[in-house]
C-alpha positions, -999 to +999 in steps of 0.1 A: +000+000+000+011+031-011+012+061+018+005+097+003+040+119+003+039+152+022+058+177+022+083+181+059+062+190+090+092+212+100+108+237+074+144+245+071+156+272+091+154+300+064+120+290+053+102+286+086+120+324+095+105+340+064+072+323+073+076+350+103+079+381+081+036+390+081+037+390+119+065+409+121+050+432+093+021+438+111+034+444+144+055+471+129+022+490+118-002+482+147+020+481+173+027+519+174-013+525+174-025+498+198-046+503+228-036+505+258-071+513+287-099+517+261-109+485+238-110+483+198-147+480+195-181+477+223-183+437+221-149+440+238-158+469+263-189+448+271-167+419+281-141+439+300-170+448+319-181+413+323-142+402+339-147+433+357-179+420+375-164+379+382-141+400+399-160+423+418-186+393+429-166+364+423-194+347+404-170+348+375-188+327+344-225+344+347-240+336+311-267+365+320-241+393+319-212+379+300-215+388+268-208+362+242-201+334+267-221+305+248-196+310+222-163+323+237-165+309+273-131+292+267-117+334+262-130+342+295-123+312+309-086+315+303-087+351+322-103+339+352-078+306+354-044+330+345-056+360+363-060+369+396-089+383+410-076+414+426-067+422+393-099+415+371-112+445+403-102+473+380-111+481+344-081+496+332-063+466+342-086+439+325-082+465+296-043+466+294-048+427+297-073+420+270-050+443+251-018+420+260-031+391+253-044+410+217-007+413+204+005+378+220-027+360+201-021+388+174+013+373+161+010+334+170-025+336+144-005+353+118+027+328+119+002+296+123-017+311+092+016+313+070+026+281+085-008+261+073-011+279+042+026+270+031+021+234+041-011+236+016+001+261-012+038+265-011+062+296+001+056+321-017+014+318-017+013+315+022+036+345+021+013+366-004-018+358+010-010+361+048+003+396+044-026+411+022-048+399+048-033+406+080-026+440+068-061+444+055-082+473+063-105+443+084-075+427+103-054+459+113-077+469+140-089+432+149-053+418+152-043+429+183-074+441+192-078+408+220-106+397+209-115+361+212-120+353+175-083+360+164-072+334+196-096+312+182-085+315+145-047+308+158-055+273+174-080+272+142-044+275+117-022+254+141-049+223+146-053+225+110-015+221+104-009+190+125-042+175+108-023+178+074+008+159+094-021+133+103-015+140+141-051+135+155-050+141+193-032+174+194-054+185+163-083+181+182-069+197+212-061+231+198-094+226+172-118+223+202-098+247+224-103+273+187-140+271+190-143+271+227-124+307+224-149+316+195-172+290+180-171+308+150-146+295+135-167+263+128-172+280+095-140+270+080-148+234+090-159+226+053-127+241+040-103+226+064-118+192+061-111+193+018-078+213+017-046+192+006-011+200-001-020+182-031-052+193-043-082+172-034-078+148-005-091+111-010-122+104+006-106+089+037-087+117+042-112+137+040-132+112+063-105+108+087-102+146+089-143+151+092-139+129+119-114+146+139-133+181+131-170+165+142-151+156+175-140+187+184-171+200+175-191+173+202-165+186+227-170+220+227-207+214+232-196+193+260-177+221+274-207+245+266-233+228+290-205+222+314-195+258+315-231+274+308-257+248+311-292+251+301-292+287+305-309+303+278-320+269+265-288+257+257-265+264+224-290+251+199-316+278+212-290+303+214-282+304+181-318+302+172-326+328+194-297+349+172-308+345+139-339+355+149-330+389+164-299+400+144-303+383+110-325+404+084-320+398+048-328+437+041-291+445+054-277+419+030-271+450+003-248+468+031-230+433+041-221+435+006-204+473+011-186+464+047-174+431+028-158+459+000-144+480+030-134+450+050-115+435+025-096+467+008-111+482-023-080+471-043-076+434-026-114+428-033-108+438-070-080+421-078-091+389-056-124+387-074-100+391-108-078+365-092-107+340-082-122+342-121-087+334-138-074+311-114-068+280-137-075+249-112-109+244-105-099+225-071-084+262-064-120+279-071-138+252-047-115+255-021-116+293-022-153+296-025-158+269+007-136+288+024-160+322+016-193+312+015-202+299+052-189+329+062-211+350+036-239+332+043-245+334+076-226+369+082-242+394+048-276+392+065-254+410+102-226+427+084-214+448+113-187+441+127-169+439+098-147+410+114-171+391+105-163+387+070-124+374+083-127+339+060-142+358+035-114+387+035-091+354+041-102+339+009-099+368-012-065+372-003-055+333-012-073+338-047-048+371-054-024+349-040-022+317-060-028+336-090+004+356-085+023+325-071+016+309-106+025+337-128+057+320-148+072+352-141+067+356-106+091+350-082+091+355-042+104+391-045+083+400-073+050+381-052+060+400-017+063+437-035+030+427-053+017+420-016+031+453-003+017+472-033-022+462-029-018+469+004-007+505+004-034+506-022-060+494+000-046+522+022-045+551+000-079+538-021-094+540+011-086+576+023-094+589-007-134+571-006-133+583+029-152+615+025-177+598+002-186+571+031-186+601+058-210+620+042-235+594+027-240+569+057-266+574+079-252+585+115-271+583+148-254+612+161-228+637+157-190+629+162-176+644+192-139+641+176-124+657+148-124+628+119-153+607+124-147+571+129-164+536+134-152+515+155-171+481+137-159+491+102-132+508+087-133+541+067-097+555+057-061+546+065-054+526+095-034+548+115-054+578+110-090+561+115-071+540+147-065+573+164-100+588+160-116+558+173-095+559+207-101+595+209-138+583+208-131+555+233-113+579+255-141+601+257-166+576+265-146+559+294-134+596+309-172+600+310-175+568+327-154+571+354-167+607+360-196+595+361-191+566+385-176+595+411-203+616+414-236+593+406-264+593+430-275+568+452-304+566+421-303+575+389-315+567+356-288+567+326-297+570+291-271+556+268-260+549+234-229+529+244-230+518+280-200+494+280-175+518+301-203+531+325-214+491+338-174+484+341-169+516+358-197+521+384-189+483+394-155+491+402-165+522+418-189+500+439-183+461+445-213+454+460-237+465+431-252+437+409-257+432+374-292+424+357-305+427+326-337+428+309-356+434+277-381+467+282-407+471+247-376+460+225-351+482+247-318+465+263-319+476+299-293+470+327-300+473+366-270+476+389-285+470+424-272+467+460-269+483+491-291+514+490-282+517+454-301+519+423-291+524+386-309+520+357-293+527+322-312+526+295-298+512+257-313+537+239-295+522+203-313+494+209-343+514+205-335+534+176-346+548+160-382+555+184-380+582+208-359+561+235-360+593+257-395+601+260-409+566+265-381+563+293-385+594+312-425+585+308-426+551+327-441+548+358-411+531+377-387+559+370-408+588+370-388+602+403-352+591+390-328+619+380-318+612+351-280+614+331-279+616+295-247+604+280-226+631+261-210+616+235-241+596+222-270+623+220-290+611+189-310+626+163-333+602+175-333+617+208-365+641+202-378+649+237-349+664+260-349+657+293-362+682+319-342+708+340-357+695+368-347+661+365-313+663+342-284+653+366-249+672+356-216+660+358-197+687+378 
Protein backbone atom coordinates (compact mmCIF):
# COMPACT_ATOMS: atom_id res chain seq x y z
CA UNK A 1 0.00 0.00 0.00
CA UNK A 2 1.09 3.13 -1.14
CA UNK A 3 1.20 6.09 1.76
CA UNK A 4 0.54 9.73 0.26
CA UNK A 5 3.99 11.93 0.34
CA UNK A 6 3.87 15.15 2.23
CA UNK A 7 5.83 17.65 2.23
CA UNK A 8 8.30 18.06 5.89
CA UNK A 9 6.20 18.95 9.05
CA UNK A 10 9.16 21.23 9.98
CA UNK A 11 10.79 23.73 7.43
CA UNK A 12 14.36 24.51 7.06
CA UNK A 13 15.62 27.22 9.11
CA UNK A 14 15.37 29.99 6.43
CA UNK A 15 12.00 29.04 5.31
CA UNK A 16 10.24 28.62 8.64
CA UNK A 17 11.96 32.35 9.54
CA UNK A 18 10.51 34.02 6.44
CA UNK A 19 7.20 32.27 7.27
CA UNK A 20 7.65 35.01 10.33
CA UNK A 21 7.88 38.09 8.15
CA UNK A 22 3.62 39.00 8.14
CA UNK A 23 3.70 39.04 11.86
CA UNK A 24 6.51 40.86 12.10
CA UNK A 25 4.97 43.21 9.28
CA UNK A 26 2.09 43.84 11.09
CA UNK A 27 3.45 44.37 14.41
CA UNK A 28 5.53 47.05 12.90
CA UNK A 29 2.19 48.97 11.76
CA UNK A 30 -0.16 48.16 14.66
CA UNK A 31 1.97 48.09 17.31
CA UNK A 32 2.69 51.94 17.41
CA UNK A 33 -1.27 52.47 17.41
CA UNK A 34 -2.47 49.75 19.83
CA UNK A 35 -4.62 50.34 22.78
CA UNK A 36 -3.60 50.51 25.77
CA UNK A 37 -7.14 51.34 28.69
CA UNK A 38 -9.92 51.65 26.06
CA UNK A 39 -10.90 48.48 23.78
CA UNK A 40 -11.04 48.30 19.75
CA UNK A 41 -14.72 47.97 19.45
CA UNK A 42 -18.09 47.75 22.31
CA UNK A 43 -18.32 43.75 22.05
CA UNK A 44 -14.87 43.95 23.82
CA UNK A 45 -15.84 46.89 26.26
CA UNK A 46 -18.92 44.77 27.11
CA UNK A 47 -16.68 41.85 28.09
CA UNK A 48 -14.09 43.86 29.95
CA UNK A 49 -16.98 44.83 31.94
CA UNK A 50 -18.08 41.33 32.30
CA UNK A 51 -14.20 40.25 33.88
CA UNK A 52 -14.68 43.28 35.70
CA UNK A 53 -17.89 41.99 37.49
CA UNK A 54 -16.39 37.95 38.15
CA UNK A 55 -14.07 40.01 39.90
CA UNK A 56 -15.95 42.30 41.83
CA UNK A 57 -18.61 39.33 42.89
CA UNK A 58 -16.64 36.36 42.31
CA UNK A 59 -19.45 34.74 40.38
CA UNK A 60 -17.00 34.82 37.52
CA UNK A 61 -18.78 32.73 34.45
CA UNK A 62 -22.46 34.40 34.68
CA UNK A 63 -23.96 33.62 31.09
CA UNK A 64 -26.71 36.46 31.98
CA UNK A 65 -24.09 39.27 31.86
CA UNK A 66 -21.24 37.90 30.05
CA UNK A 67 -21.47 38.84 26.80
CA UNK A 68 -20.84 36.19 24.24
CA UNK A 69 -20.11 33.43 26.66
CA UNK A 70 -22.14 30.49 24.84
CA UNK A 71 -19.58 31.02 22.22
CA UNK A 72 -16.32 32.29 23.71
CA UNK A 73 -16.48 30.87 27.27
CA UNK A 74 -13.05 29.22 26.74
CA UNK A 75 -11.75 33.40 26.18
CA UNK A 76 -12.97 34.21 29.51
CA UNK A 77 -12.25 31.24 30.93
CA UNK A 78 -8.60 31.45 30.28
CA UNK A 79 -8.66 35.12 32.25
CA UNK A 80 -10.33 33.87 35.18
CA UNK A 81 -7.81 30.55 35.36
CA UNK A 82 -4.42 33.01 34.55
CA UNK A 83 -5.64 35.99 36.34
CA UNK A 84 -6.01 36.91 39.64
CA UNK A 85 -8.92 38.25 41.05
CA UNK A 86 -7.63 41.40 42.58
CA UNK A 87 -6.71 42.20 39.27
CA UNK A 88 -9.88 41.51 37.14
CA UNK A 89 -11.17 44.53 40.26
CA UNK A 90 -10.24 47.27 38.01
CA UNK A 91 -11.08 48.14 34.44
CA UNK A 92 -8.13 49.56 33.15
CA UNK A 93 -6.29 46.61 34.18
CA UNK A 94 -8.58 43.91 32.53
CA UNK A 95 -8.18 46.53 29.64
CA UNK A 96 -4.28 46.63 29.37
CA UNK A 97 -4.84 42.66 29.68
CA UNK A 98 -7.30 42.01 26.97
CA UNK A 99 -4.99 44.25 25.08
CA UNK A 100 -1.80 42.03 26.00
CA UNK A 101 -3.05 39.07 25.27
CA UNK A 102 -4.36 41.01 21.72
CA UNK A 103 -0.67 41.33 20.43
CA UNK A 104 0.48 37.81 21.97
CA UNK A 105 -2.72 35.95 20.06
CA UNK A 106 -2.14 38.77 17.42
CA UNK A 107 1.31 37.27 16.06
CA UNK A 108 1.02 33.45 16.97
CA UNK A 109 -2.48 33.58 14.40
CA UNK A 110 -0.50 35.28 11.85
CA UNK A 111 2.65 32.83 11.92
CA UNK A 112 0.23 29.62 12.33
CA UNK A 113 -1.68 31.14 9.17
CA UNK A 114 1.58 31.33 7.01
CA UNK A 115 2.62 28.09 8.48
CA UNK A 116 -0.85 26.13 7.27
CA UNK A 117 -1.06 27.93 4.18
CA UNK A 118 2.57 26.97 3.13
CA UNK A 119 2.09 23.36 4.11
CA UNK A 120 -1.07 23.61 1.56
CA UNK A 121 0.07 26.09 -1.22
CA UNK A 122 3.83 26.54 -1.12
CA UNK A 123 6.20 29.60 0.14
CA UNK A 124 5.59 32.10 -1.69
CA UNK A 125 1.43 31.82 -1.74
CA UNK A 126 1.29 31.49 2.21
CA UNK A 127 3.57 34.53 2.11
CA UNK A 128 1.33 36.59 -0.42
CA UNK A 129 -1.80 35.82 1.03
CA UNK A 130 -1.01 36.07 4.76
CA UNK A 131 0.30 39.61 4.37
CA UNK A 132 -2.58 41.08 2.18
CA UNK A 133 -4.80 39.87 4.76
CA UNK A 134 -3.33 40.64 7.95
CA UNK A 135 -2.57 44.03 6.76
CA UNK A 136 -6.05 44.43 5.53
CA UNK A 137 -8.22 47.28 6.29
CA UNK A 138 -10.52 44.33 8.40
CA UNK A 139 -7.47 42.67 10.26
CA UNK A 140 -5.41 45.86 11.30
CA UNK A 141 -7.66 46.94 13.95
CA UNK A 142 -8.94 43.23 14.86
CA UNK A 143 -5.30 41.81 15.23
CA UNK A 144 -4.29 42.93 18.26
CA UNK A 145 -7.45 44.11 19.20
CA UNK A 146 -7.84 40.84 21.95
CA UNK A 147 -10.56 39.71 20.85
CA UNK A 148 -11.49 36.12 21.16
CA UNK A 149 -11.96 35.34 17.49
CA UNK A 150 -8.29 36.00 16.44
CA UNK A 151 -7.17 33.36 19.58
CA UNK A 152 -9.59 31.20 18.20
CA UNK A 153 -8.53 31.46 14.48
CA UNK A 154 -4.70 30.76 15.79
CA UNK A 155 -5.49 27.30 17.39
CA UNK A 156 -7.97 27.16 14.24
CA UNK A 157 -4.41 27.45 11.71
CA UNK A 158 -2.18 25.37 14.13
CA UNK A 159 -4.92 22.29 14.64
CA UNK A 160 -5.34 22.47 11.03
CA UNK A 161 -1.50 22.14 10.40
CA UNK A 162 -0.86 19.01 12.51
CA UNK A 163 -4.22 17.54 10.83
CA UNK A 164 -2.28 17.81 7.40
CA UNK A 165 0.78 15.88 9.38
CA UNK A 166 -2.13 13.27 10.31
CA UNK A 167 -1.50 13.98 14.06
CA UNK A 168 -5.15 13.45 15.52
CA UNK A 169 -4.96 14.11 19.30
CA UNK A 170 -3.22 17.41 19.35
CA UNK A 171 -5.44 18.51 16.34
CA UNK A 172 -8.28 18.09 18.16
CA UNK A 173 -6.93 19.70 21.24
CA UNK A 174 -6.10 23.07 19.81
CA UNK A 175 -9.37 22.63 17.19
CA UNK A 176 -11.79 22.35 20.23
CA UNK A 177 -9.79 24.73 22.36
CA UNK A 178 -10.30 27.31 18.73
CA UNK A 179 -13.99 27.11 18.95
CA UNK A 180 -14.33 27.15 22.74
CA UNK A 181 -12.38 30.70 22.42
CA UNK A 182 -14.88 31.59 19.50
CA UNK A 183 -17.21 29.02 17.97
CA UNK A 184 -17.09 30.78 15.04
CA UNK A 185 -14.61 29.53 13.46
CA UNK A 186 -16.74 26.33 12.83
CA UNK A 187 -17.19 28.03 9.55
CA UNK A 188 -13.98 27.03 8.04
CA UNK A 189 -14.81 23.40 8.98
CA UNK A 190 -15.85 22.59 5.34
CA UNK A 191 -12.68 24.11 4.02
CA UNK A 192 -10.32 22.61 6.45
CA UNK A 193 -11.84 19.15 6.13
CA UNK A 194 -11.12 19.30 1.81
CA UNK A 195 -7.84 21.31 1.67
CA UNK A 196 -4.58 19.23 0.58
CA UNK A 197 -1.10 20.03 -0.11
CA UNK A 198 -1.96 18.19 -3.12
CA UNK A 199 -5.21 19.27 -4.26
CA UNK A 200 -8.16 17.19 -3.37
CA UNK A 201 -7.81 14.76 -0.45
CA UNK A 202 -9.06 11.13 -1.03
CA UNK A 203 -12.20 10.42 0.58
CA UNK A 204 -10.63 8.86 3.66
CA UNK A 205 -8.73 11.65 4.25
CA UNK A 206 -11.22 13.70 4.00
CA UNK A 207 -13.17 11.25 6.31
CA UNK A 208 -10.51 10.84 8.66
CA UNK A 209 -10.19 14.59 8.90
CA UNK A 210 -14.28 15.12 9.21
CA UNK A 211 -13.86 12.93 11.93
CA UNK A 212 -11.42 14.59 13.88
CA UNK A 213 -13.26 18.14 13.07
CA UNK A 214 -16.98 16.54 14.21
CA UNK A 215 -15.15 15.65 17.45
CA UNK A 216 -13.97 18.73 18.42
CA UNK A 217 -17.09 19.97 17.54
CA UNK A 218 -19.06 17.35 20.16
CA UNK A 219 -16.46 18.59 22.73
CA UNK A 220 -17.03 21.99 22.66
CA UNK A 221 -20.70 21.39 23.16
CA UNK A 222 -19.60 19.28 26.03
CA UNK A 223 -17.74 22.12 27.41
CA UNK A 224 -20.72 24.48 26.58
CA UNK A 225 -23.33 22.77 28.97
CA UNK A 226 -20.55 22.23 31.38
CA UNK A 227 -19.54 25.82 31.50
CA UNK A 228 -23.12 27.39 30.85
CA UNK A 229 -25.74 24.80 31.09
CA UNK A 230 -29.23 25.06 30.10
CA UNK A 231 -29.15 28.74 30.47
CA UNK A 232 -30.90 30.28 27.81
CA UNK A 233 -32.00 26.94 26.49
CA UNK A 234 -28.85 25.69 25.74
CA UNK A 235 -26.52 26.37 22.42
CA UNK A 236 -29.04 25.09 19.87
CA UNK A 237 -31.57 27.84 21.24
CA UNK A 238 -29.00 30.29 21.43
CA UNK A 239 -28.21 30.38 18.07
CA UNK A 240 -31.83 30.19 17.23
CA UNK A 241 -32.65 32.84 19.37
CA UNK A 242 -29.70 34.90 17.18
CA UNK A 243 -30.80 34.46 13.89
CA UNK A 244 -33.92 35.54 14.88
CA UNK A 245 -33.01 38.86 16.37
CA UNK A 246 -29.94 40.02 14.40
CA UNK A 247 -30.27 38.28 11.01
CA UNK A 248 -32.45 40.41 8.45
CA UNK A 249 -32.05 39.79 4.79
CA UNK A 250 -32.77 43.67 4.09
CA UNK A 251 -29.07 44.50 5.39
CA UNK A 252 -27.70 41.91 2.96
CA UNK A 253 -27.07 45.01 0.28
CA UNK A 254 -24.80 46.79 3.10
CA UNK A 255 -23.04 43.35 4.08
CA UNK A 256 -22.10 43.49 0.63
CA UNK A 257 -20.35 47.25 1.09
CA UNK A 258 -18.58 46.45 4.69
CA UNK A 259 -17.42 43.12 2.82
CA UNK A 260 -15.78 45.85 0.02
CA UNK A 261 -14.43 47.97 2.95
CA UNK A 262 -13.39 45.00 5.03
CA UNK A 263 -11.54 43.49 2.53
CA UNK A 264 -9.64 46.67 0.79
CA UNK A 265 -11.14 48.17 -2.33
CA UNK A 266 -8.01 47.10 -4.30
CA UNK A 267 -7.64 43.41 -2.57
CA UNK A 268 -11.35 42.82 -3.32
CA UNK A 269 -10.84 43.77 -7.02
CA UNK A 270 -8.02 42.14 -7.76
CA UNK A 271 -9.06 38.89 -5.57
CA UNK A 272 -12.41 38.73 -7.38
CA UNK A 273 -9.99 39.11 -10.83
CA UNK A 274 -7.81 36.49 -9.18
CA UNK A 275 -10.69 33.96 -8.19
CA UNK A 276 -12.21 34.16 -12.13
CA UNK A 277 -8.70 33.40 -13.82
CA UNK A 278 -7.40 31.08 -11.43
CA UNK A 279 -6.84 28.04 -13.71
CA UNK A 280 -7.52 24.93 -11.21
CA UNK A 281 -10.94 24.35 -10.52
CA UNK A 282 -9.90 22.47 -7.10
CA UNK A 283 -8.37 26.20 -6.38
CA UNK A 284 -11.96 27.87 -7.09
CA UNK A 285 -13.81 25.24 -4.73
CA UNK A 286 -11.50 25.49 -2.10
CA UNK A 287 -11.61 29.28 -2.21
CA UNK A 288 -15.27 29.57 -2.53
CA UNK A 289 -15.79 26.87 0.69
CA UNK A 290 -13.64 28.81 2.37
CA UNK A 291 -15.98 32.23 1.57
CA UNK A 292 -19.26 31.21 1.54
CA UNK A 293 -20.21 29.88 5.21
CA UNK A 294 -18.95 32.91 6.25
CA UNK A 295 -21.14 34.98 3.58
CA UNK A 296 -23.87 33.16 4.27
CA UNK A 297 -24.45 33.44 7.64
CA UNK A 298 -22.59 36.94 8.19
CA UNK A 299 -24.21 39.41 4.80
CA UNK A 300 -27.63 39.16 6.53
CA UNK A 301 -25.43 41.04 10.18
CA UNK A 302 -22.62 42.67 8.37
CA UNK A 303 -21.37 44.77 11.26
CA UNK A 304 -18.66 44.09 12.68
CA UNK A 305 -16.90 43.85 9.76
CA UNK A 306 -14.67 40.99 11.36
CA UNK A 307 -17.11 39.07 10.54
CA UNK A 308 -16.31 38.70 7.04
CA UNK A 309 -12.45 37.41 8.29
CA UNK A 310 -12.73 33.94 5.96
CA UNK A 311 -14.23 35.81 3.46
CA UNK A 312 -11.39 38.68 3.51
CA UNK A 313 -9.07 35.40 4.13
CA UNK A 314 -10.21 33.92 0.93
CA UNK A 315 -9.94 36.80 -1.24
CA UNK A 316 -6.49 37.23 -0.32
CA UNK A 317 -5.48 33.30 -1.17
CA UNK A 318 -7.30 33.81 -4.68
CA UNK A 319 -4.81 37.08 -5.44
CA UNK A 320 -2.43 34.91 -3.97
CA UNK A 321 -2.16 31.70 -6.01
CA UNK A 322 -2.81 33.63 -8.96
CA UNK A 323 0.41 35.62 -8.47
CA UNK A 324 2.33 32.53 -7.08
CA UNK A 325 1.57 30.90 -10.56
CA UNK A 326 2.47 33.72 -12.81
CA UNK A 327 5.67 32.01 -14.78
CA UNK A 328 7.24 35.22 -14.12
CA UNK A 329 6.68 35.55 -10.62
CA UNK A 330 9.12 35.04 -8.20
CA UNK A 331 9.13 35.54 -4.23
CA UNK A 332 10.45 39.09 -4.45
CA UNK A 333 8.26 40.00 -7.35
CA UNK A 334 5.02 38.08 -5.24
CA UNK A 335 6.04 40.03 -1.72
CA UNK A 336 6.33 43.73 -3.52
CA UNK A 337 3.04 42.74 -5.34
CA UNK A 338 1.70 41.99 -1.65
CA UNK A 339 3.10 45.29 -0.30
CA UNK A 340 1.69 47.24 -3.27
CA UNK A 341 -2.16 46.24 -2.93
CA UNK A 342 -1.75 46.95 0.40
CA UNK A 343 -0.73 50.47 0.42
CA UNK A 344 -3.41 50.61 -2.20
CA UNK A 345 -5.99 49.43 0.01
CA UNK A 346 -4.63 52.16 2.16
CA UNK A 347 -4.46 55.14 -0.02
CA UNK A 348 -7.88 53.81 -2.06
CA UNK A 349 -9.39 53.97 1.08
CA UNK A 350 -8.64 57.57 2.31
CA UNK A 351 -9.41 58.86 -0.74
CA UNK A 352 -13.38 57.14 -0.63
CA UNK A 353 -13.28 58.29 2.87
CA UNK A 354 -15.20 61.52 2.55
CA UNK A 355 -17.70 59.81 0.22
CA UNK A 356 -18.61 57.12 3.08
CA UNK A 357 -18.63 60.13 5.77
CA UNK A 358 -21.03 61.99 4.24
CA UNK A 359 -23.54 59.43 2.65
CA UNK A 360 -23.99 56.94 5.67
CA UNK A 361 -26.63 57.44 7.93
CA UNK A 362 -25.23 58.53 11.46
CA UNK A 363 -27.11 58.31 14.77
CA UNK A 364 -25.44 61.15 16.10
CA UNK A 365 -22.76 63.66 15.71
CA UNK A 366 -19.04 62.91 16.20
CA UNK A 367 -17.58 64.44 19.17
CA UNK A 368 -13.92 64.08 17.57
CA UNK A 369 -12.40 65.71 14.82
CA UNK A 370 -12.42 62.85 11.86
CA UNK A 371 -15.31 60.72 12.37
CA UNK A 372 -14.69 57.13 12.87
CA UNK A 373 -16.44 53.63 13.44
CA UNK A 374 -15.15 51.49 15.46
CA UNK A 375 -17.13 48.07 13.74
CA UNK A 376 -15.89 49.10 10.20
CA UNK A 377 -13.15 50.80 8.67
CA UNK A 378 -13.34 54.11 6.66
CA UNK A 379 -9.70 55.48 5.71
CA UNK A 380 -6.10 54.61 6.49
CA UNK A 381 -5.39 52.56 9.50
CA UNK A 382 -3.41 54.76 11.52
CA UNK A 383 -5.38 57.78 10.96
CA UNK A 384 -9.01 56.10 11.53
CA UNK A 385 -7.15 53.99 14.68
CA UNK A 386 -6.50 57.29 16.44
CA UNK A 387 -9.97 58.82 15.97
CA UNK A 388 -11.60 55.81 17.25
CA UNK A 389 -9.48 55.88 20.66
CA UNK A 390 -10.11 59.54 20.90
CA UNK A 391 -13.79 58.33 20.79
CA UNK A 392 -13.10 55.53 23.26
CA UNK A 393 -11.26 57.95 25.51
CA UNK A 394 -14.12 60.11 25.72
CA UNK A 395 -16.58 57.63 26.50
CA UNK A 396 -14.57 55.94 29.44
CA UNK A 397 -13.43 59.61 30.89
CA UNK A 398 -17.18 60.04 31.00
CA UNK A 399 -17.54 56.79 32.72
CA UNK A 400 -15.38 57.14 35.44
CA UNK A 401 -16.70 60.74 35.99
CA UNK A 402 -19.63 59.51 36.14
CA UNK A 403 -19.11 56.63 38.50
CA UNK A 404 -17.63 59.50 41.06
CA UNK A 405 -20.31 61.61 41.37
CA UNK A 406 -23.57 59.26 40.58
CA UNK A 407 -26.44 59.26 43.04
CA UNK A 408 -27.51 56.76 45.15
CA UNK A 409 -30.38 56.61 42.14
CA UNK A 410 -30.28 57.52 38.94
CA UNK A 411 -31.47 56.68 35.56
CA UNK A 412 -28.85 56.69 32.58
CA UNK A 413 -29.71 57.00 29.14
CA UNK A 414 -27.15 55.65 26.78
CA UNK A 415 -26.00 54.95 23.40
CA UNK A 416 -22.90 52.88 24.37
CA UNK A 417 -23.04 51.78 28.01
CA UNK A 418 -19.99 49.36 27.95
CA UNK A 419 -17.53 51.79 30.13
CA UNK A 420 -20.33 53.06 32.47
CA UNK A 421 -21.36 49.09 33.81
CA UNK A 422 -17.42 48.43 34.13
CA UNK A 423 -16.93 51.59 35.83
CA UNK A 424 -19.74 52.14 38.38
CA UNK A 425 -18.91 48.30 39.42
CA UNK A 426 -15.50 49.12 40.16
CA UNK A 427 -16.50 52.18 41.80
CA UNK A 428 -18.94 50.03 43.87
CA UNK A 429 -18.26 46.12 44.52
CA UNK A 430 -21.31 45.43 46.03
CA UNK A 431 -23.73 46.50 43.07
CA UNK A 432 -25.24 43.75 40.85
CA UNK A 433 -25.74 43.19 37.43
CA UNK A 434 -29.19 42.38 35.75
CA UNK A 435 -30.48 42.66 32.55
CA UNK A 436 -33.65 42.76 30.95
CA UNK A 437 -35.60 43.40 27.66
CA UNK A 438 -38.09 46.69 28.19
CA UNK A 439 -40.71 47.07 24.72
CA UNK A 440 -37.59 46.04 22.52
CA UNK A 441 -35.08 48.15 24.67
CA UNK A 442 -31.82 46.49 26.32
CA UNK A 443 -31.88 47.56 29.91
CA UNK A 444 -29.30 47.02 32.70
CA UNK A 445 -29.97 47.33 36.61
CA UNK A 446 -27.00 47.60 38.88
CA UNK A 447 -28.50 47.04 42.44
CA UNK A 448 -27.15 46.70 46.01
CA UNK A 449 -26.90 48.34 49.10
CA UNK A 450 -29.06 51.45 49.00
CA UNK A 451 -28.16 51.68 45.37
CA UNK A 452 -30.12 51.87 42.27
CA UNK A 453 -29.08 52.43 38.58
CA UNK A 454 -30.85 51.99 35.75
CA UNK A 455 -29.28 52.73 32.24
CA UNK A 456 -31.17 52.55 29.54
CA UNK A 457 -29.79 51.20 25.69
CA UNK A 458 -31.30 53.68 23.88
CA UNK A 459 -29.54 52.20 20.31
CA UNK A 460 -31.27 49.37 20.89
CA UNK A 461 -34.29 51.42 20.48
CA UNK A 462 -33.50 53.41 17.57
CA UNK A 463 -34.59 54.80 16.03
CA UNK A 464 -38.16 55.48 18.37
CA UNK A 465 -37.98 58.18 20.76
CA UNK A 466 -35.94 56.12 23.51
CA UNK A 467 -36.03 59.28 25.66
CA UNK A 468 -39.51 60.12 25.97
CA UNK A 469 -40.94 56.62 26.48
CA UNK A 470 -38.06 56.27 29.26
CA UNK A 471 -38.48 59.39 31.19
CA UNK A 472 -42.53 58.47 30.84
CA UNK A 473 -42.58 55.11 32.68
CA UNK A 474 -44.10 54.84 35.81
CA UNK A 475 -41.12 53.10 37.72
CA UNK A 476 -38.68 55.89 37.01
CA UNK A 477 -40.77 58.84 37.01
CA UNK A 478 -38.81 60.16 40.28
CA UNK A 479 -35.24 59.15 39.01
CA UNK A 480 -32.82 61.93 37.99
CA UNK A 481 -31.79 61.21 35.13
CA UNK A 482 -28.05 61.43 33.12
CA UNK A 483 -27.91 61.59 29.52
CA UNK A 484 -24.70 60.45 27.98
CA UNK A 485 -22.55 63.11 26.13
CA UNK A 486 -20.99 61.57 23.46
CA UNK A 487 -24.12 59.58 22.22
CA UNK A 488 -26.99 62.28 21.99
CA UNK A 489 -29.03 61.15 18.86
CA UNK A 490 -31.00 62.59 16.33
CA UNK A 491 -33.25 60.16 17.48
CA UNK A 492 -33.33 61.74 20.80
CA UNK A 493 -36.55 64.14 20.17
CA UNK A 494 -37.76 64.88 23.74
CA UNK A 495 -34.92 66.44 26.03
CA UNK A 496 -34.95 65.66 29.31
CA UNK A 497 -36.21 68.21 31.92
CA UNK A 498 -34.18 70.81 33.98
CA UNK A 499 -35.69 69.52 36.80
CA UNK A 500 -34.71 66.07 36.49
CA UNK A 501 -31.35 66.34 34.16
CA UNK A 502 -28.44 65.31 36.55
CA UNK A 503 -24.93 67.18 35.60
CA UNK A 504 -21.56 65.97 35.82
CA UNK A 505 -19.68 68.74 37.77
Amino acid sequence: MTTLALPAVNPPPLRGLALLAPALMVTLVVLPVHYSVTLAEPDLARMMAALVYGGVSGLELDPVTHYGAAFSFGYYQLFYALVPQEWLRHPDLVARLMNGFGVFSGILCACTCAAYLERLYGLRAALAATTVFFLSPVMLPLAFSGHPLVPAAACLFAGSTLLLSRRWLPALVLLSLALSFRAEVLLAFPFIALADANGMPRVWQAALRVLVLAAAFLVFLALQHHYIGDHGGGGLAKLRDFAHSYLNALHVGRGAGVLVLATGLASAALGLLAFVKLRAWQDRALILLLAAPALVFWLPNPTAARHFFFPVLAACLALALYAERSARTTLARTLLLAVLVVAANQVIAELVRPLIVARYPWSYDSPVARRAAQRFPIGAFSLDQRANQAFASLERDEAMQLARQAPRRLLVLAGSDEYFIAQLLARDPQLRWTESLWNGIYVTELTGGQRSIVIVDKASGWPRDVNAEALARPEWRELPVYEQRTTVSRYDRTPVPAVRRFELR
